[in-house]
Each structure stands twice: as C-alpha cells, then as structure tokens.
N, CA, C and O atoms as a MOPAC input file, in Angstrom:
PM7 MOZYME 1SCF
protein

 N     43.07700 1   -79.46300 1    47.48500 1
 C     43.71300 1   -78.22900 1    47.09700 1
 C     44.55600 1   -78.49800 1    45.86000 1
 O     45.25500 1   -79.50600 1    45.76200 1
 N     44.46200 1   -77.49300 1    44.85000 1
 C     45.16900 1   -77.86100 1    43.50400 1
 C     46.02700 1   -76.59100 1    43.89700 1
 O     45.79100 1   -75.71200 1    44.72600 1
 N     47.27500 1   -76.80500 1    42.89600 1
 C     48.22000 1   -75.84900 1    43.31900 1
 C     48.82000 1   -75.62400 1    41.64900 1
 O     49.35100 1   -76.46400 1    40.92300 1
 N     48.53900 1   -74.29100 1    41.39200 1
 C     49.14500 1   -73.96500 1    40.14400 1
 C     50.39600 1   -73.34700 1    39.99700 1
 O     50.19200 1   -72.46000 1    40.82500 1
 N     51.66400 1   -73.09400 1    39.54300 1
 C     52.56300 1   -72.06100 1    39.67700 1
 C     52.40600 1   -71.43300 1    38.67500 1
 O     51.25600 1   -71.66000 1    38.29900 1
 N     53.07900 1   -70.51400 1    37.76000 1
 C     52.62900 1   -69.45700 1    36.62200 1
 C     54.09900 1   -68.62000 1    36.51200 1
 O     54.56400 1   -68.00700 1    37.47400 1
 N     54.68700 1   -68.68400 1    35.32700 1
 C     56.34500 1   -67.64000 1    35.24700 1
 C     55.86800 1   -66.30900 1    34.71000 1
 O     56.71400 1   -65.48400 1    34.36500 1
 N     54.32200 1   -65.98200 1    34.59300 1
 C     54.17100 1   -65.36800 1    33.99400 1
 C     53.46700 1   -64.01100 1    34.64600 1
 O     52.88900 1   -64.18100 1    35.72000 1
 N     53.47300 1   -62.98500 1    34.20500 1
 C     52.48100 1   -61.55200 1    35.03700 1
 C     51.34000 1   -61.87700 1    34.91900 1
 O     51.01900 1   -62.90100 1    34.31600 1
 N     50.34300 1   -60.92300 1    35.57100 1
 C     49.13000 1   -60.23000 1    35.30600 1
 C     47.80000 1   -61.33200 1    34.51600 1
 O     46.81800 1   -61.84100 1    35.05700 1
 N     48.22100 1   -61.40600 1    33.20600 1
 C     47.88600 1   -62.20200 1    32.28700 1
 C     47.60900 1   -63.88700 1    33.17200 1
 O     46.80400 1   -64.35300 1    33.97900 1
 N     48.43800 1   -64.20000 1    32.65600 1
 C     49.00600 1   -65.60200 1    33.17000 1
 C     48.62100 1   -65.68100 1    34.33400 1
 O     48.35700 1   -66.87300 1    34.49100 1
 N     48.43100 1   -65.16700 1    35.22000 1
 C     47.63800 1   -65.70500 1    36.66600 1
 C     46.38100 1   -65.21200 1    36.02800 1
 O     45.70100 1   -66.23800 1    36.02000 1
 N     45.65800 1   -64.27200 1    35.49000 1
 C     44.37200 1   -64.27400 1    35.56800 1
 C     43.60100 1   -65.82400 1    34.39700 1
 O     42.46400 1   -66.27500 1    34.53900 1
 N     44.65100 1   -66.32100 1    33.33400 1
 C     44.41200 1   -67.27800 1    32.89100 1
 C     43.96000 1   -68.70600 1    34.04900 1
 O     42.98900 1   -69.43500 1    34.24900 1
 N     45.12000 1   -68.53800 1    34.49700 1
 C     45.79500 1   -69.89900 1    35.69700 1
 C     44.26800 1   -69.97800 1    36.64700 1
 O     43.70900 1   -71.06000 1    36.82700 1
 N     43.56700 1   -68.31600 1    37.35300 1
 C     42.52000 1   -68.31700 1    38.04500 1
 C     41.27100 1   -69.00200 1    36.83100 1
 O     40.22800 1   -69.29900 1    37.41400 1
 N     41.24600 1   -69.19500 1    35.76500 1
 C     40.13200 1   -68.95900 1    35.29000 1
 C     40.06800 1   -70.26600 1    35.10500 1
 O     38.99800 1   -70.87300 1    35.15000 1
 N     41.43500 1   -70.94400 1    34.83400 1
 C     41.44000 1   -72.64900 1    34.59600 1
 C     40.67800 1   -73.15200 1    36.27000 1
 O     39.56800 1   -73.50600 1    36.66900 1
 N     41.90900 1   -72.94000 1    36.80000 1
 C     41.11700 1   -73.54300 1    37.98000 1
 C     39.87600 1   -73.44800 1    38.55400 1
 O     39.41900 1   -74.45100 1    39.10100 1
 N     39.20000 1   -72.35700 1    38.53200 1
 C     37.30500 1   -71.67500 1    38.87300 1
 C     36.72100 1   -72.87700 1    38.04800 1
 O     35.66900 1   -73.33100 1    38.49600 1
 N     37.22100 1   -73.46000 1    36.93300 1
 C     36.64900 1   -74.44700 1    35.80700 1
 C     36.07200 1   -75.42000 1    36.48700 1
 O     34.91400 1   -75.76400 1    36.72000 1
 N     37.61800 1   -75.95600 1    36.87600 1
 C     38.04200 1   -77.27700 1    37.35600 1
 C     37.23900 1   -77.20300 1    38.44200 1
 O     36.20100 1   -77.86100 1    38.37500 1
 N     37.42400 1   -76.63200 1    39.34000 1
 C     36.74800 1   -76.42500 1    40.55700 1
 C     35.65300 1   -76.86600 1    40.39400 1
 O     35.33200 1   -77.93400 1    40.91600 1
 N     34.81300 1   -76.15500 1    39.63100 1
 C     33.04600 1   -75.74400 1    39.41700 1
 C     32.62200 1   -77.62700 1    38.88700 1
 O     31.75300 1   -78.34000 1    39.39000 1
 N     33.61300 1   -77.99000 1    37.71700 1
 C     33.45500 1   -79.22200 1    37.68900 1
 C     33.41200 1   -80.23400 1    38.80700 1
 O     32.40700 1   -80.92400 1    38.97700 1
 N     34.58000 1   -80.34700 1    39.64200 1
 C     35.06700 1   -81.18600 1    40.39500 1
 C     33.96300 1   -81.63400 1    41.46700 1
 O     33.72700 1   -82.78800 1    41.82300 1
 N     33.13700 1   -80.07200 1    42.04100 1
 C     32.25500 1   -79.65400 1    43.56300 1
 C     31.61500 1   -81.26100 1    43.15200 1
 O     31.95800 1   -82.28500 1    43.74300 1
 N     30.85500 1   -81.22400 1    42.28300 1
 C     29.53600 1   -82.74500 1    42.38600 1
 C     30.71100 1   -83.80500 1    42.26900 1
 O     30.08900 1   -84.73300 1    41.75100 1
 N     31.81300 1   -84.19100 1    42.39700 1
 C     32.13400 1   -85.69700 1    42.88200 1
 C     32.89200 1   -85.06500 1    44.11400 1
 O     33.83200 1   -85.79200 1    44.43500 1
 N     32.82200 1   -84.35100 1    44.61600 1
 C     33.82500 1   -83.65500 1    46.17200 1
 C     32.80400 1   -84.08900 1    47.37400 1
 O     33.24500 1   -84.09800 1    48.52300 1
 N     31.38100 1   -84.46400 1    47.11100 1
 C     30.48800 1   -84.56600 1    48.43000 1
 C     30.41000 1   -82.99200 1    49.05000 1
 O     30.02100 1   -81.92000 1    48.58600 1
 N     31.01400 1   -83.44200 1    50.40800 1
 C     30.50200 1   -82.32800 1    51.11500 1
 C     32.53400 1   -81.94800 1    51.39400 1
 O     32.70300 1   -81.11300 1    52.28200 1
 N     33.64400 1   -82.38700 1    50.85000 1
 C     34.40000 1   -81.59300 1    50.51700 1
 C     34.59700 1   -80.34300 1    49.63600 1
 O     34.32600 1   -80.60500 1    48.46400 1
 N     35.05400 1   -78.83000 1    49.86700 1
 C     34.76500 1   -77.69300 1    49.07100 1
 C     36.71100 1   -77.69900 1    48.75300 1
 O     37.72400 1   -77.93300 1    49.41200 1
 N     36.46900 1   -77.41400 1    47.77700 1
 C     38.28900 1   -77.14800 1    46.47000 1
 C     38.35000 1   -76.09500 1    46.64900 1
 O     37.60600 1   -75.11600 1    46.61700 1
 N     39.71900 1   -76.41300 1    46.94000 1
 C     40.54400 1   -74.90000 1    47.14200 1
 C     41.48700 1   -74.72700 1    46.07400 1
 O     42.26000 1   -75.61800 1    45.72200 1
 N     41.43400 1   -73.69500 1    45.60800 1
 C     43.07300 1   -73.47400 1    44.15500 1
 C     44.35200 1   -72.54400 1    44.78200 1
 O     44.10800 1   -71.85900 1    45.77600 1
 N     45.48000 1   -72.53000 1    44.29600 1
 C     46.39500 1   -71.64800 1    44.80200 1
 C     47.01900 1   -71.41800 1    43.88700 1
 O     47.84900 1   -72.30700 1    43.69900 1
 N     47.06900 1   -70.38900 1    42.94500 1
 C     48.40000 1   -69.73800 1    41.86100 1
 C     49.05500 1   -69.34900 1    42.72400 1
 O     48.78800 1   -68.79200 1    43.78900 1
 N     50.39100 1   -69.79800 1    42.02700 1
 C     51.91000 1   -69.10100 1    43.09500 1
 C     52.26800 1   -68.24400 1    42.10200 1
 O     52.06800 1   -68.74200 1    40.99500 1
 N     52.74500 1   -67.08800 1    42.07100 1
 C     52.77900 1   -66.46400 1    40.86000 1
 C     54.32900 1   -65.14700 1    41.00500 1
 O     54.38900 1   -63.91900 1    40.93500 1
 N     55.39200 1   -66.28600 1    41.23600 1
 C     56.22100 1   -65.32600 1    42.06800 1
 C     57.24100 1   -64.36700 1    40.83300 1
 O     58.33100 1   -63.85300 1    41.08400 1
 N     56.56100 1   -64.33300 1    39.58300 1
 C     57.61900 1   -63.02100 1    38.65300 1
 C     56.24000 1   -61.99900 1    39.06300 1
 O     56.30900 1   -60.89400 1    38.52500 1
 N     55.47500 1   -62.13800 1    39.60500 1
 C     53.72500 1   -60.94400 1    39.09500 1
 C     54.01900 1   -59.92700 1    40.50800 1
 O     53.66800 1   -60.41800 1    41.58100 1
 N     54.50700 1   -58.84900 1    40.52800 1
 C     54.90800 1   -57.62800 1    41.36000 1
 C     53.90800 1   -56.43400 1    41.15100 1
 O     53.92300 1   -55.29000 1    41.60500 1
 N     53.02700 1   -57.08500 1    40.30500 1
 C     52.41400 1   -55.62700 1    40.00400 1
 C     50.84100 1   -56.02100 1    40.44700 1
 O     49.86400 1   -55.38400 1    40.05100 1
 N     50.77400 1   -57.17100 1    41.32900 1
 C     49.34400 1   -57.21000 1    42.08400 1
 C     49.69800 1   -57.75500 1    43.98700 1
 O     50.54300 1   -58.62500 1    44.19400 1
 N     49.21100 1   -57.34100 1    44.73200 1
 C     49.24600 1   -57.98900 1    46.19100 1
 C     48.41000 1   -59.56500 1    46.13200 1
 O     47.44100 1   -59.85100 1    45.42900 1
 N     48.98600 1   -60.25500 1    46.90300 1
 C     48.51700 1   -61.46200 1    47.23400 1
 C     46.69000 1   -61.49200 1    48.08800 1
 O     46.15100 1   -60.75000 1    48.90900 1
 N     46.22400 1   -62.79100 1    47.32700 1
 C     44.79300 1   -62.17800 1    47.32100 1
 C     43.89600 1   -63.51200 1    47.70000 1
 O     44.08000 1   -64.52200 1    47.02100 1
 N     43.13200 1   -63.53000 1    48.54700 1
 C     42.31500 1   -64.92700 1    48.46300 1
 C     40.48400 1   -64.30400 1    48.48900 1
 O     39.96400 1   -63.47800 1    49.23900 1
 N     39.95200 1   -65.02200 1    47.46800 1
 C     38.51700 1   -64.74800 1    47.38000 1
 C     37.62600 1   -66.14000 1    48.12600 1
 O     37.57000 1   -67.33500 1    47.83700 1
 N     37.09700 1   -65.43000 1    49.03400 1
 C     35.92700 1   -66.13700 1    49.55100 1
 C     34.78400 1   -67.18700 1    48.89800 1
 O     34.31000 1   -68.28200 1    49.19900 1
 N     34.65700 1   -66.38600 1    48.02900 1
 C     33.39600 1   -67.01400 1    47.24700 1
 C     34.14400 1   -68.08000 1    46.14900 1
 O     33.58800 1   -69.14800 1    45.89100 1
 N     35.33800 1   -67.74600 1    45.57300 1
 C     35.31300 1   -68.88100 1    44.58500 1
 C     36.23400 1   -70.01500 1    45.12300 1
 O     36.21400 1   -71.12500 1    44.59200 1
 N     37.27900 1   -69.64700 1    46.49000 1
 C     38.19700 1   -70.71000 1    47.07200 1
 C     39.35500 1   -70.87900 1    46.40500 1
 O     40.04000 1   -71.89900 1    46.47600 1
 N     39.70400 1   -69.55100 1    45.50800 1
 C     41.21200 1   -69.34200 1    45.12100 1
 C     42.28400 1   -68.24300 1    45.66800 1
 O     42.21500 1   -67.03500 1    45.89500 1
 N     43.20600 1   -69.13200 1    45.76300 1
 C     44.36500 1   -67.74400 1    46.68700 1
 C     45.14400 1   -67.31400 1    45.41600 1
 O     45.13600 1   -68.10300 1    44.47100 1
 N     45.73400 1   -66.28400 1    45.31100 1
 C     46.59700 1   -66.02500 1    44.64800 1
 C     47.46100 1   -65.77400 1    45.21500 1
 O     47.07600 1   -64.99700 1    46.08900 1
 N     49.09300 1   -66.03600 1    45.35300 1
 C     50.14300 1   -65.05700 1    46.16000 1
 C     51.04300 1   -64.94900 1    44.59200 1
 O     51.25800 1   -65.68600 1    43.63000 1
 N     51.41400 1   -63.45900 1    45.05900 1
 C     52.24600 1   -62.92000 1    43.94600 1
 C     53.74200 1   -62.52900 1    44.74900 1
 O     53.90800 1   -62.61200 1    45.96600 1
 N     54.78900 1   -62.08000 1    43.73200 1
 C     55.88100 1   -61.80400 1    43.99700 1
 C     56.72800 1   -62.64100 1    44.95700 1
 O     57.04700 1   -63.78400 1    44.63000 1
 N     57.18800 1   -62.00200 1    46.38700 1
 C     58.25000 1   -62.26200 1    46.98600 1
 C     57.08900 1   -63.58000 1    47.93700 1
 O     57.35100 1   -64.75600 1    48.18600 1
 N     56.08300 1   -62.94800 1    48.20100 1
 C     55.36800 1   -64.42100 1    49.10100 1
 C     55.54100 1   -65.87700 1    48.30100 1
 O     55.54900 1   -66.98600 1    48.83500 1
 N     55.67400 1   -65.58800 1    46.91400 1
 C     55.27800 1   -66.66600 1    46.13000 1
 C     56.54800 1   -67.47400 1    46.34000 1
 O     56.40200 1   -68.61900 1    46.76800 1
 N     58.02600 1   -66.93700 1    46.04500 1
 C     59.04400 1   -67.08700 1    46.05900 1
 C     59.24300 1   -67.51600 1    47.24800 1
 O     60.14000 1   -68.35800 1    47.20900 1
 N     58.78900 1   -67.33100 1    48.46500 1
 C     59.16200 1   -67.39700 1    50.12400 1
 C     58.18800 1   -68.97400 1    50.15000 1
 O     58.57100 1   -69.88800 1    50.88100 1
 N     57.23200 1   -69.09500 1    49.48500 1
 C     56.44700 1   -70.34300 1    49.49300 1
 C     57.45900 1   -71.65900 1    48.88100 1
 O     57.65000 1   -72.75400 1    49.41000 1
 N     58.03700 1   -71.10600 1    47.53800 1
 C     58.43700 1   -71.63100 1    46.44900 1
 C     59.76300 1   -72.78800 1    47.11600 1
 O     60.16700 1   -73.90300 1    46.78700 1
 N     60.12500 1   -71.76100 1    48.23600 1
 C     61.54000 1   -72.54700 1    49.03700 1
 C     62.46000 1   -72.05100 1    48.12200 1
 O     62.55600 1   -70.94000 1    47.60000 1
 N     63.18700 1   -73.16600 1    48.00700 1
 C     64.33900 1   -73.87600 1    46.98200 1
 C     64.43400 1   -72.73000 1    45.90600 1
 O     65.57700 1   -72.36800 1    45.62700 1
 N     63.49800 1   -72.17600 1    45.33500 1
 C     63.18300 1   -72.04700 1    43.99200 1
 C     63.87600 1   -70.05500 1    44.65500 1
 O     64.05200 1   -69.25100 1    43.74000 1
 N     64.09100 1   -69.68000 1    45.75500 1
 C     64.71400 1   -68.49700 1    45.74200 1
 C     65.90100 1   -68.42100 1    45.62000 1
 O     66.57800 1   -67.42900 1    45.34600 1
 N     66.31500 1   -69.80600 1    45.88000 1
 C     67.88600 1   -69.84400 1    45.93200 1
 C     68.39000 1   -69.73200 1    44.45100 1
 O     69.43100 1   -69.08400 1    44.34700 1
 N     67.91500 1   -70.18400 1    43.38600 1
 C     68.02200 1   -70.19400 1    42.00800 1
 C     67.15600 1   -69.13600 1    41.19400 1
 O     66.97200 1   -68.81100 1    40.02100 1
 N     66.90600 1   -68.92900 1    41.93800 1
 C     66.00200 1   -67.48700 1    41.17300 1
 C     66.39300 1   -66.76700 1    40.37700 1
 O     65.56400 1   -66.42800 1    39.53200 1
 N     67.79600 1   -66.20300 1    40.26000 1
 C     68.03300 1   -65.19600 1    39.37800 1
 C     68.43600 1   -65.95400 1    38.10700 1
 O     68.39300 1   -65.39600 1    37.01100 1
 N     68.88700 1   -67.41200 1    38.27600 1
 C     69.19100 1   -67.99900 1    37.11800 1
 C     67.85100 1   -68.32000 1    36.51600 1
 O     67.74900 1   -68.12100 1    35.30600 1
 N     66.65800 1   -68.85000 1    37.25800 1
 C     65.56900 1   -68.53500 1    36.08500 1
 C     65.62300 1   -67.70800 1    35.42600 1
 O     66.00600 1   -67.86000 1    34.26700 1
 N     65.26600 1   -66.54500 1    35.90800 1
 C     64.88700 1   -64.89400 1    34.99800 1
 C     65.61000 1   -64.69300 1    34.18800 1
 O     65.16400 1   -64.10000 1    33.20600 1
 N     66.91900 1   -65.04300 1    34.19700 1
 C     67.65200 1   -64.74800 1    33.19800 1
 C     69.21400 1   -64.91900 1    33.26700 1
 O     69.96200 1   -64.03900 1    32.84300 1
 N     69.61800 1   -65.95200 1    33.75600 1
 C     70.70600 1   -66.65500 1    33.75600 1
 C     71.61600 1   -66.20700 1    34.93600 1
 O     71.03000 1   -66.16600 1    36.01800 1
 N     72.89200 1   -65.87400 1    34.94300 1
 C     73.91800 1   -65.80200 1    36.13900 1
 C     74.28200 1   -64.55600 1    36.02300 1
 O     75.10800 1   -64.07900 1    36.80000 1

C-alpha cells in the first residue's frame, strides 16, 4: 500500500490518483500474485466524498476523514491553513 497525502483540492488529488494508477500499473509485474493498493489523504478537498474504486485499488478520503486519519495533524490544523 502506497500512501499519498495532497494540501491541495480537486486538482491535486486527481494529479496524486493519476501518479499512483502509474506506479501501480508499473509495479503489478514485480508484485507476483500481490495486488497495490494507493491511498490519497486529501484532508483541505471538501468539495468531493471519500471514494475507493474497485478496479484500479485507489482510495481517496477527502476532508474531515482525511484529517481524522491524519491524527496529530488535527490538532495543528488551523496553523497549517493559515497560521494562529
């Protein structure tokens, strides 16, 4: 499982999905009969629901799930976005 995070919306996770589908597609022939899984955490992106596709083995979680994954990273949160 590769694990991407992303500070960015919309954009920026659909980039982050497209790197990893790459990597993935590369990786399958030295994996054997292991199948890759990707995960963008994508906790500023509010303007999509958290999403996992079957066929390519990427999750996306957006917003507050991402942040609830993130741990630590809620407690400091507002000083990312934009200071105190």
């Amino acid at each position: 499982m590769l694990i991407d995070v992303t500070g960015g919306g919309r954009e920026a996770v659909d980039k982050k999905v497209t790197t990893l589908l790459e990597w993935m597609t590369r990786e399958k022939l030295n994996l054997g009969e292991l199948r890759p899984f990707g995960v963008v955490l994508a906790p500023l992106d509010e303007s999509q629901h958290s999403s996992y596709d079957n066929d390519t083995g990427i999750i996306i979680v957006c917003g507050e799930d991402a942040r609830d994954l993130l741990g630590g990273l809620s407690q400091c949160f507002d000083w990312i976005v934009g200071g105190p």
